[in-house]
ROROGU-905717 format. One record per residue: x, y, z of N, C-alpha, C in turn; residue in one letter. Coordinates in steps of 0.05 Angstrom, whole numbers, plus 5000, padded with zeros to 4 digits. Layout:
ROROGU-905717
XYZXYZXYZA
...
end
This chain:
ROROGU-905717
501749765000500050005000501850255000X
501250464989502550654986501350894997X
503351115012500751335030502451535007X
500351755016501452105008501252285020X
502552485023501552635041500552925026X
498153015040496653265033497653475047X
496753755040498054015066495153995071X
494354005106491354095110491654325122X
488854435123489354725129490554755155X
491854965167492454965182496154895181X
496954805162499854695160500354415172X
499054255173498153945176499153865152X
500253565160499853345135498453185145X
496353075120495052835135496552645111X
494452315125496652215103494052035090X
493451965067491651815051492351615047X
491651355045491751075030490151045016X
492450894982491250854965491650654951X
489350464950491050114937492950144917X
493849934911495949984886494749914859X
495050054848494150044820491050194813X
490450264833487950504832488950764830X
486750804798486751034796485351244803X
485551554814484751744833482851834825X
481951704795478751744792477351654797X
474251704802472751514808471351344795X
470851054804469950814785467350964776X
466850874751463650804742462250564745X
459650674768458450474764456850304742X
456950064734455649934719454249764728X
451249674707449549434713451049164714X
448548994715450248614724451248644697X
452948514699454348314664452448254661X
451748194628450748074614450947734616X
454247734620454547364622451747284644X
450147374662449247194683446547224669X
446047304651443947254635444147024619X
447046914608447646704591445846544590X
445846374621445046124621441746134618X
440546354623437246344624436346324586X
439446524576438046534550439346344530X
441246174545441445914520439545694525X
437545694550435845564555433145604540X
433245894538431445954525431345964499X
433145944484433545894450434345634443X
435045484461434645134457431845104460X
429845214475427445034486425045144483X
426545424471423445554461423645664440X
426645824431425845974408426545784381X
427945604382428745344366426845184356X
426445084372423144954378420945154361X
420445334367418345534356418945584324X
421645674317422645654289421645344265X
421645174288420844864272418344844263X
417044974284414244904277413445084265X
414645354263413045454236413845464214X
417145354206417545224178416244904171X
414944814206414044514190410244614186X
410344864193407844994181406945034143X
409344944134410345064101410344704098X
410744564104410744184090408644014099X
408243874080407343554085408843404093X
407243254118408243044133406142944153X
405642704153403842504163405242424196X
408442474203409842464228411742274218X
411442154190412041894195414241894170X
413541884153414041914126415742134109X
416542184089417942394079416142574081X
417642914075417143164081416443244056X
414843434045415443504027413843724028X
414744044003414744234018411344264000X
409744414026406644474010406344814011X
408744934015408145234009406145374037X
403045544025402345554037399745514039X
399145224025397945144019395845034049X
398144894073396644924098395445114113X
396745354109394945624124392845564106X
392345614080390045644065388145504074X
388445154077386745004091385345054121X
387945134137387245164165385345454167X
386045644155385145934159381845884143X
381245794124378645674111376445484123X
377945384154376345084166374045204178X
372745064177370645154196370845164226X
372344884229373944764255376044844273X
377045084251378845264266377145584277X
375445564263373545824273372145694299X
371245584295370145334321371445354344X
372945274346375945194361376645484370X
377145744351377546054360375146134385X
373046064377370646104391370046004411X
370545744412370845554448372545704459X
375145784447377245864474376646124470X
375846304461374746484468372646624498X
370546384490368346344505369746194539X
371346074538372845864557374746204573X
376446304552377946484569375646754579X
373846774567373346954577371446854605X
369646664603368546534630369846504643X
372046464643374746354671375246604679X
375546844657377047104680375047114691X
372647234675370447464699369747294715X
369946984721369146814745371946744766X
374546784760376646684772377446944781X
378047244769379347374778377747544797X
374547594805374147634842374347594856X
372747284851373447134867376647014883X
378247034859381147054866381547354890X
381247554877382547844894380247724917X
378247684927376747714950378547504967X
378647234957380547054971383347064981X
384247294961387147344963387147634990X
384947824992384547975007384247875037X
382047655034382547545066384047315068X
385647175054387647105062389847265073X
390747545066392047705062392547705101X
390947655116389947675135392847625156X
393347705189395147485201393847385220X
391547285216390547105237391346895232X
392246655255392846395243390446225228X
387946335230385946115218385546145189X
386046445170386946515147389046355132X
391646395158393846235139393545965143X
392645785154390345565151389245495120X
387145665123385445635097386745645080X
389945865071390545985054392745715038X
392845565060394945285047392845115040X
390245085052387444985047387144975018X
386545255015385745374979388245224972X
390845234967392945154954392944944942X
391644764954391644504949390244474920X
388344544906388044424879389544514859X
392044664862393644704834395544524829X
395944424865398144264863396443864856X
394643894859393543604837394143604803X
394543474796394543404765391943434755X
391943534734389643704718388343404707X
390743144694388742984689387342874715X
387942814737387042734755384342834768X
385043154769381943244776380543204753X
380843244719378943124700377442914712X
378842674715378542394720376242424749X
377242514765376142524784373842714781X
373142964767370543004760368342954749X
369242724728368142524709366842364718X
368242294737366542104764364442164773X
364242404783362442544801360342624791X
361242664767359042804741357842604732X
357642384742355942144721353942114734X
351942124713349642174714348041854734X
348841654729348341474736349841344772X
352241464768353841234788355141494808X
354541724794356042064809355342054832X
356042394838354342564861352542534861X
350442524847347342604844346742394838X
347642204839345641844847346241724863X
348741824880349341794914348141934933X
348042174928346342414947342842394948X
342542214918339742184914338742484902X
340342704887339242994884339042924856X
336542934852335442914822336243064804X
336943374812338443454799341043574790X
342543374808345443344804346243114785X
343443004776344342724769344042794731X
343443064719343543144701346642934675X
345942984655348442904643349343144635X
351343154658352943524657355243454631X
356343234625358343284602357843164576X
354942994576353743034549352543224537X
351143414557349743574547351443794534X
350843914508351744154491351744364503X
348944434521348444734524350544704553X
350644504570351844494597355144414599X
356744364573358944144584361344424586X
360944704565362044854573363244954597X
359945024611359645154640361744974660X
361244724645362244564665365644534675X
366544554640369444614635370444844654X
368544984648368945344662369745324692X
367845124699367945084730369344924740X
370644724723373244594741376144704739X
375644854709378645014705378845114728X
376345394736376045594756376245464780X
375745204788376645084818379445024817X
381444994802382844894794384745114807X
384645364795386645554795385945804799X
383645854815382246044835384446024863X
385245904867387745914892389946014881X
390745864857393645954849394246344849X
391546394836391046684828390546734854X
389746664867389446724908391646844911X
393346684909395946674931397046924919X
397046974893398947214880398447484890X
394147484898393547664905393847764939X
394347494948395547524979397847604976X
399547714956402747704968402247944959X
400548134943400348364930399148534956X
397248394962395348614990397548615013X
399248405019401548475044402548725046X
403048685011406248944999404549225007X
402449195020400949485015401449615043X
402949835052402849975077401249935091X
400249805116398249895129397650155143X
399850385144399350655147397650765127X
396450635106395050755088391350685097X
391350415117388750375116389150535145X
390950545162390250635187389350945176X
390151025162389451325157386951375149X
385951215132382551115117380651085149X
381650975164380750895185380251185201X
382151365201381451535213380851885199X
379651715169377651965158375151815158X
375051575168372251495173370851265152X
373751155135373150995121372350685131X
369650585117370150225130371150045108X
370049805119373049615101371549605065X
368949665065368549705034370049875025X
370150125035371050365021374450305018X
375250195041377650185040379150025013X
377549725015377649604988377749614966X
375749854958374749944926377250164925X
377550324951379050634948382350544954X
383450354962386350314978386850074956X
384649804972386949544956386649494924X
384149624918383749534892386849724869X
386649954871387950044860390949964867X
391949894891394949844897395149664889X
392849464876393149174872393849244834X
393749464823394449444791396149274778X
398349274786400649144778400748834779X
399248834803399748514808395648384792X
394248544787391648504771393248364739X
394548544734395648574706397448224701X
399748264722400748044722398447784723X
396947744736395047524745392847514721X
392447744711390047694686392247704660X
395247644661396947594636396847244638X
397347154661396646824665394746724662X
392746824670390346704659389146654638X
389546934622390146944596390646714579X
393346764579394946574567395246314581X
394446284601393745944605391145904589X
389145994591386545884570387745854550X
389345944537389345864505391545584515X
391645494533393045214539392245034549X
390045024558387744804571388044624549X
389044384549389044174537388143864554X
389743904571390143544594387743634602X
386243754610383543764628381043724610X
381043924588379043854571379043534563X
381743534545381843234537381043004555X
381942964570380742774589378242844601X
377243044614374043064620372143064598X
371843174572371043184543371043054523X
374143064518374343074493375143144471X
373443434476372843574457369643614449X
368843444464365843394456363543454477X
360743404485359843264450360643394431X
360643294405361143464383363243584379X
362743894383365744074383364644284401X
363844244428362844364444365044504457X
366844334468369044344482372044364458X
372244404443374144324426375444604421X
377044744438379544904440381344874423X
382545094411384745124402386544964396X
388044904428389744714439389044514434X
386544404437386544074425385844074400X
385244184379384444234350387044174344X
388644254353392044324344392343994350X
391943854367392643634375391243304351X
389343394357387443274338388543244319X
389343484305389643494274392643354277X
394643434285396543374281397843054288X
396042924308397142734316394942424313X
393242574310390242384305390042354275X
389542704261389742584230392142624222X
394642524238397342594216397042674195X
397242964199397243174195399243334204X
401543354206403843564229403843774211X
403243894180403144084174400944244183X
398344194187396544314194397044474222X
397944174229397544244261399644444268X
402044404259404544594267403544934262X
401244924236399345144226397945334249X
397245114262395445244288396345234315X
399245134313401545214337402245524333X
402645614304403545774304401046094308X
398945984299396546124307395446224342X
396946014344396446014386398446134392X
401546064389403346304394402546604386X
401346654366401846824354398947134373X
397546954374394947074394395547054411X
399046834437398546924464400147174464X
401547234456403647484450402147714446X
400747724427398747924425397847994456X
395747784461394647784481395847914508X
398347784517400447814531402448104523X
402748204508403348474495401648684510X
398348524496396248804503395948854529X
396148644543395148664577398048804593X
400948784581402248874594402649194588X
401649254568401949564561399749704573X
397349534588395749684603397349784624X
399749674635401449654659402850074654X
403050144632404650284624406250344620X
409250504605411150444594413650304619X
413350394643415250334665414250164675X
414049954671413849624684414749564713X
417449704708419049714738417149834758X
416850114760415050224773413650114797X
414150194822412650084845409750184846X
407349984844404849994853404550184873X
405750234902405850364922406150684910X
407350844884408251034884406051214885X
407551454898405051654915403451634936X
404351334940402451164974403451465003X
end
């Protein structure tokens, strides 16, 4: 180490240390390296963007899965974009995402609000709710299939005549029904996100509400609903984009059926490609489902506004 000495006022020397090989300017700070991004993003261009590239050049050929390739132009959009079965299919998951939000996401914030809670009987319930995301989607299928039979179910054990309905033959009913196991399914998951959002919120903000005379409605609609933006946005970008992915639950409780009642996107894509070997078609309407969650996922995050970063709390 090497010292120096300064004149201080007064006719003083003091003396400074200065490592060796530092220079008496000062560093600039910089962000992380780039390298510790490496490993997330060679994971991510082996497993997603690679992958994604295949299927929409095997969107351009013929191929049965099995057999030689050969190139059909774009001759498969023409087919797929013309089906009836793909308008069909647009329209179920349509109908499917939009029943799941306006039924999963109040019910979610109300659950996520009093869980939010620290009484021990909340955080109780709150591992309670948890429990159906972590079952397998075919399993609850399987297991609602059961319950739902009209003959041997709920409603010919309970003796309730009208539980004993045929909830997944029927056309006008097998929807609702889809609607309602998705939404049991992952009405907690969306819980929990909204419990960790209501914590982040000052409670100097409700004690203050409290003492202009606010009660817990007002406080809700006027304090958590709005502090909750950020994390709304995040929670209705998953939900989102999980409906256009409901495959294992439909398939196994449905189908797809009766008919094309139930017949999503996601399994149209499946159908076609693996049932009627078909992988050009189908890779057709892989690329159709990417192509609408991005959108989708785009539009919901630009409601967020240009600063993403931005803390929910600002101006609290």
């Amino acid at each position: 180490m090497t010292t120096s000495t300064t004149q201080a006022p007064g006719g003083g020397a003091t003396a400074s240390a200065r490592p060796p090989g530092r220079r008496a300017s000062s560093v600039t700070a910089h962000g992380p390296s780039l390298w510790f991004a490496a490993p997330a993003l060679i994971i991510f261009i082996a497993f997603a963007l690679i992958p994604l590239i295949g299927v929409f050049a095997l969107s351009f050929v013929n191929w049965n899965g099995i057999g030689a390739i050969s190139w059909a132009g774009i001759a498969n959009w023409q087919h797929v974009l013309t089906d009836e079965l793909t308008y069909n299919a647009l329209i179920v998951t349509a109908k499917v995402m939009f029943f799941t939000y306006i039924i999963q996401t109040p019910i979610a914030i109300l659950l996520g609000t009093f869980t939010a809670g620290r009484q021990r009987y909340r955080a109780f319930l709150a591992v309670l709710y948890f429990v159906p995301p972590l079952l397998s989607s075919a399993a609850i299928a399987i297991a609602f299939k059961a319950l739902l039979d009209p003959s041997f179910g709920l409603g010919a054990g309970v003796g309730i005549e009208a539980l004993s309905q045929d909830w997944l033959g029927n056309p006008d009913l097998v929807l609702f029904v889809v609607v309602f196991v998705i939404a049991w399914q992952f009405i907690p998951f969306h819980a929990l996100i909204y419990q960790g959002g209501v914590r982040q919120i000052p409670t100097s903000m409700y004690e203050a509400a409290q003492l202009d005379g606010a009660n817990r409605v007002q406080q809700f609609f006027y304090i958590t609903l709005p502090q909750l933006k950020y994390t709304i946005i995040t929670s209705s970008t998953l939900m989102v984009i999980g409906a256009l992915t409901y495959f294992d639950l439909i398939f196994v409780l449905t189908g797809g059926g009766p008919g094309y009642s139930t017949r999503v996107l996601a399994l149209q894509m499946y159908l076609t490609g693996f049932k009627a070997n078909d992988m050009g078609a189908g890779a057709t309407l892989g690329v159709i489902l990417v192509v609408i969650g991005l959108a989708l996922a785009l539009g919901l995050q630009r409601l967020g506004g240009k600063n993403q970063s931005a803390s929910q709390l600002e101006g609290a």
